[in-house]
C-alpha positions in Angstrom: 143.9 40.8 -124.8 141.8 37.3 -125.0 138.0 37.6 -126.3 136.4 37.9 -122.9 138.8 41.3 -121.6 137.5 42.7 -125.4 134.2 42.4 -125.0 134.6 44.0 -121.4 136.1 46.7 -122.9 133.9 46.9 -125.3 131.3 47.8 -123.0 133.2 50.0 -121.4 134.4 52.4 -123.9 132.5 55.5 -125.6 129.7 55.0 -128.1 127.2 52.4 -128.9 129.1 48.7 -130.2 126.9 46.8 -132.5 126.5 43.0 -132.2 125.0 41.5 -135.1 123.8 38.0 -134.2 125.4 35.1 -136.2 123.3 31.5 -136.5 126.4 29.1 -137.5 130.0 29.6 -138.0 129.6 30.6 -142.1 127.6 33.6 -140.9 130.2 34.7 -137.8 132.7 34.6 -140.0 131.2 37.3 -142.8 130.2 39.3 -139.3 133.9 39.5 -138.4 134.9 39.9 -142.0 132.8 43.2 -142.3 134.7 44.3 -139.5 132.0 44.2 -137.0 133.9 44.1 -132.8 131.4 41.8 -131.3 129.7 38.7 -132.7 126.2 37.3 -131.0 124.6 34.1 -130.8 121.2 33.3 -129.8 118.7 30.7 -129.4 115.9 31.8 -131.8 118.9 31.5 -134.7 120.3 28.5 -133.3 116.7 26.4 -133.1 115.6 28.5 -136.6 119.3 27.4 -138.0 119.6 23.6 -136.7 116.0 23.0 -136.3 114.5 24.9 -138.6 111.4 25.1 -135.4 110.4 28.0 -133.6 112.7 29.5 -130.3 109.7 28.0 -127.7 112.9 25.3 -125.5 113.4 22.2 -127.8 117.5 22.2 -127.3 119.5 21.0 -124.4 122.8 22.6 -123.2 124.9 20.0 -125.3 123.5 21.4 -128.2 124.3 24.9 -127.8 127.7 24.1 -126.6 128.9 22.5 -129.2 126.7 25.0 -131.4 128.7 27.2 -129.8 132.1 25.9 -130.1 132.1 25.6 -133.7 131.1 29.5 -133.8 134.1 30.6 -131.5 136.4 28.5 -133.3 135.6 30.2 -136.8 136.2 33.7 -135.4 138.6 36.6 -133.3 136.0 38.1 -131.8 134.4 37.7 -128.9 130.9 35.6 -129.2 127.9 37.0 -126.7 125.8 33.7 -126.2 122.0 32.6 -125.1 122.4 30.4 -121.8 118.2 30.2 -121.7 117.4 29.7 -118.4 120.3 27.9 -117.1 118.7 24.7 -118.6 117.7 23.7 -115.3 118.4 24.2 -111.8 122.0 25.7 -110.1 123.9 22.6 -110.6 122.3 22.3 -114.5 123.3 26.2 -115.1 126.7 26.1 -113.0 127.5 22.7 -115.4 126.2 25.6 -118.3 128.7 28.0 -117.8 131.4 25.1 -117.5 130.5 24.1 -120.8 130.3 27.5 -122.9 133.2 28.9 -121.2 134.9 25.6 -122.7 133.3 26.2 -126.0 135.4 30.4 -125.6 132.2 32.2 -125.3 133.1 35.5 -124.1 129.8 36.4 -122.5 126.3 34.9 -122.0 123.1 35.9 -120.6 120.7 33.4 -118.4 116.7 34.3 -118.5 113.9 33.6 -115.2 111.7 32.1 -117.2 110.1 28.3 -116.2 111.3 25.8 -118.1 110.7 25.7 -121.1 112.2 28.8 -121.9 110.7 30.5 -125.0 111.9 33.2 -127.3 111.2 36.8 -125.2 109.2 38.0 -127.8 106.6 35.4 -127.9 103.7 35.2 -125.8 103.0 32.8 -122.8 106.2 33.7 -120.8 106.1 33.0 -116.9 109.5 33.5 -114.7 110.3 31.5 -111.6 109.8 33.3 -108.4 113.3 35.3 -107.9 114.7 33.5 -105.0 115.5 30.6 -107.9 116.8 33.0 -110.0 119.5 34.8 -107.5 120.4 31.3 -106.4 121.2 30.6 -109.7 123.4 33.7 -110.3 125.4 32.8 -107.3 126.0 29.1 -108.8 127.4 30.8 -112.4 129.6 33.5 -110.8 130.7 30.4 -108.6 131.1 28.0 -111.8 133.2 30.5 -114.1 136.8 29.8 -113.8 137.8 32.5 -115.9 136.2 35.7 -114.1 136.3 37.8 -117.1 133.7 35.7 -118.3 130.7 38.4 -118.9 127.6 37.1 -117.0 124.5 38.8 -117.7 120.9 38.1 -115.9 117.9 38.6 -118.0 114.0 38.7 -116.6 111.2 38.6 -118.3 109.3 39.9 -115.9 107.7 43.1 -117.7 105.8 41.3 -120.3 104.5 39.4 -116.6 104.2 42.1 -113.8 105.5 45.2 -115.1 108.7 47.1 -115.4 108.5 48.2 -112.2 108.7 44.5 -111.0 111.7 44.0 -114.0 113.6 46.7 -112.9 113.3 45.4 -109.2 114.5 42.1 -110.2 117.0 43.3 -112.3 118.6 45.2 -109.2 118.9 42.8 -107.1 120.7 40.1 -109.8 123.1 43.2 -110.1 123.4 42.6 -106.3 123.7 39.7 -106.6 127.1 39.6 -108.9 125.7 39.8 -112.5 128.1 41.7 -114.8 124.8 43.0 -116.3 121.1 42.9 -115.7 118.3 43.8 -118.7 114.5 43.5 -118.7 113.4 42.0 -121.8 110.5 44.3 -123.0 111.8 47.8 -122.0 112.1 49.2 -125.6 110.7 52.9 -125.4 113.5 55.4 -125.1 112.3 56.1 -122.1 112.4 52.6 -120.6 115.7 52.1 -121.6 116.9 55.9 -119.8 115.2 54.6 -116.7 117.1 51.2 -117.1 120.2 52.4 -117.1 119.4 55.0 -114.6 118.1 52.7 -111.7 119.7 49.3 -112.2 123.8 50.5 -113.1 125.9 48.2 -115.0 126.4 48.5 -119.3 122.9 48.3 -120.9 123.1 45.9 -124.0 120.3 46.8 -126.3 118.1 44.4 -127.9 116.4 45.4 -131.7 115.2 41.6 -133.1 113.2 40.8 -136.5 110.9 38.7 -133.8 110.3 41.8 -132.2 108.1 43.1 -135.5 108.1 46.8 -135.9 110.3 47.7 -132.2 113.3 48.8 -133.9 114.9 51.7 -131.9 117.0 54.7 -133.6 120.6 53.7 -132.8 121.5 57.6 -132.3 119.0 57.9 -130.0 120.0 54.3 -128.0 123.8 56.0 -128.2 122.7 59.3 -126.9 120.9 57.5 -123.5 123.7 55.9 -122.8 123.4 52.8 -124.0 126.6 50.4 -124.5 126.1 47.6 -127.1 122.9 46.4 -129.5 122.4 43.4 -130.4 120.9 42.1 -133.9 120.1 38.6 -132.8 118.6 37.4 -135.6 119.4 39.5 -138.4 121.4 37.1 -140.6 119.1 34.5 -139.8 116.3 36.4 -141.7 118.9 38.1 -144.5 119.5 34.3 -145.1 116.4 32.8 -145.0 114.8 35.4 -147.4 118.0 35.2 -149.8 118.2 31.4 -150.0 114.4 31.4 -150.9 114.6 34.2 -153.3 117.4 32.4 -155.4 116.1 28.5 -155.3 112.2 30.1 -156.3 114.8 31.4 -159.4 116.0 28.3 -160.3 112.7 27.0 -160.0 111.0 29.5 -162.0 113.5 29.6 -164.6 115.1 26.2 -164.3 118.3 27.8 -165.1 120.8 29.2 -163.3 121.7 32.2 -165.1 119.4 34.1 -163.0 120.5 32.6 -160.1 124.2 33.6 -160.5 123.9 37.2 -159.7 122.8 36.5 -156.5 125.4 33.8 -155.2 129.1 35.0 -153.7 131.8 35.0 -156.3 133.5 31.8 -155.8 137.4 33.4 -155.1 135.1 35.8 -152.4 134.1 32.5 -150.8 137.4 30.8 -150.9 139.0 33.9 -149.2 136.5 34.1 -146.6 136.4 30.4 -145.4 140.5 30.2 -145.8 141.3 27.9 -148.6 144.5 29.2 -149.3 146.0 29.4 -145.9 144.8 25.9 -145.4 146.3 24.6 -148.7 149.5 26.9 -147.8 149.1 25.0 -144.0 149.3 21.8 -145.7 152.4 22.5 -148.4 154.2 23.2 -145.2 153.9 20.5 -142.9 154.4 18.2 -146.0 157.9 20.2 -146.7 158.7 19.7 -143.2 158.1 16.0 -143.5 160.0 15.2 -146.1 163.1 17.3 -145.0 163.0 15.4 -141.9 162.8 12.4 -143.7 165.7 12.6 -145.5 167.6 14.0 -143.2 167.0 10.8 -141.2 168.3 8.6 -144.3 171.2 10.3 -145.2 172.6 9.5 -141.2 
């Protein structure tokens, strides 16, 4: 089963999946080391990450692509990626899809915000009227050439009009062909029941460190039948806040003794980024070449 039929499944089975959201390939791969199903990657990590700015439009498609890649290629599991808002008009998000599905994302999401898109959780949001968004649907489902490529539509229309106008918008990208449909914003208990209720399709949960204090019991998302959550920024932060911690140390102390306690063992970060298959990688091809080698002088 390849990485996109996974994360299908995953949305279709029993109980509540948890996608923590990874900001380069180092953090994906200690996601899928703690044996996590799903990885996510987002645009507030990515700019945070590469940019070390604030989630408010600065990168292009190229950028997340190849941001992207490097992400997939570290890891099993299937990545859940941030297409913003198609970065432009149909032919700028069919040429999106093109690109991630190149880079083995397994699903993505697309927003209806104007350009530039922002982080949802910031303030001074608009969407574009939803003709330009349906079209825009209709050009991804077009674009994918693998159709198990998970293709969700996102509106920011609550924080604008109103759920009801969200939940309106969201229906008609489900009739439209989206895989799934989610208003940012709905993050009571009982926004997310009438979600699911009225739009169909898996919900996929949304509880973010830029949301502040919005974090929603994951026994209660499980019980209203949502399918997935995503922590899109949560190793993002548990970096940030442990990389400060230990250089303020070392500055304070200028010593690393107290430093040490809070770094990785070095055989724990050897195993986890492959040394030894890769030295074991290498051994063998150079065995292989010099069997071949004198096997051709000895003719």
């Amino acid at each position: 089963m390849n990485v996109r039929n996974k994360f299908r499944a995953l949305l279709a089975e029993p109980g509540l999946t948890l996608i923590p959201g990874a900001y380069d390939a180092l953090s994906a791969r200690i996601i899928e080391a703690q044996g996590f199903a799903a990885v996510g990657a987002g645009g507030y990590a990515a700019v945070g990450s590469l940019l070390a700015q604030p989630d408010t439009g600065q990168s292009n498609m190229r950028d997340y692509a190849d941001h992207y890649a490097r992400i997939c290629a570290a890891v099993e599991l299937p990545v859940y990626v941030d297409g913003d808002t198609g970065f432009g008009g149909v032919n700028n998000a069919r040429q999106m899809v093109r690109a991630f599905e190149a880079a083995g994302v397994a699903a993505l999401f697309v927003s209806d915000q104007t350009f530039p898109n922002r982080c949802g959780y910031l303030p001074g949001k608009e969407v574009v009227p939803v003709e330009q968004m349906l079209a825009k649907i209709k050009a991804m489902l077009d674009a994918r050439r693998d159709q198990e490529l998970v293709i969700c539509a996102r509106t920011d229309a609550a924080g604008v009009a109103g759920l009801d106008a969200a939940i309106e918008r969201c229906q008609l990208f489900m009739q439209a062909g989206a895989d799934m449909a989610k208003p940012m914003g709905a993050d009571t208990i009982d926004d997310i029941r009438r979600v699911i209720r009225e739009v169909g399709g898996p919900h996929l949960a949304t509880i973010s460190q830029a949301a502040g204090g919005k974090h929603r019991d994951l026994g209660e998302l499980e019980a209203a039948g949502v399918a997935a959550v995503s922590f899109p920024s949560v190793a993002l932060f548990a970096a940030a806040q442990a990389v400060r911690q230990a250089v303020a140390t070392l500055k304070r102390d200028r010593s690393l003794a107290g430093v040490s306690e809070r770094l990785m063992p070095l055989p724990d970060y050897y195993e986890l980024i492959g040394l030894k298959a890769q030295l074991e990688r290498e051994e063998s091809y150079d065995r292989a070449a010099v069997a071949l080698a004198s096997g051709r002088a000895a003719q």
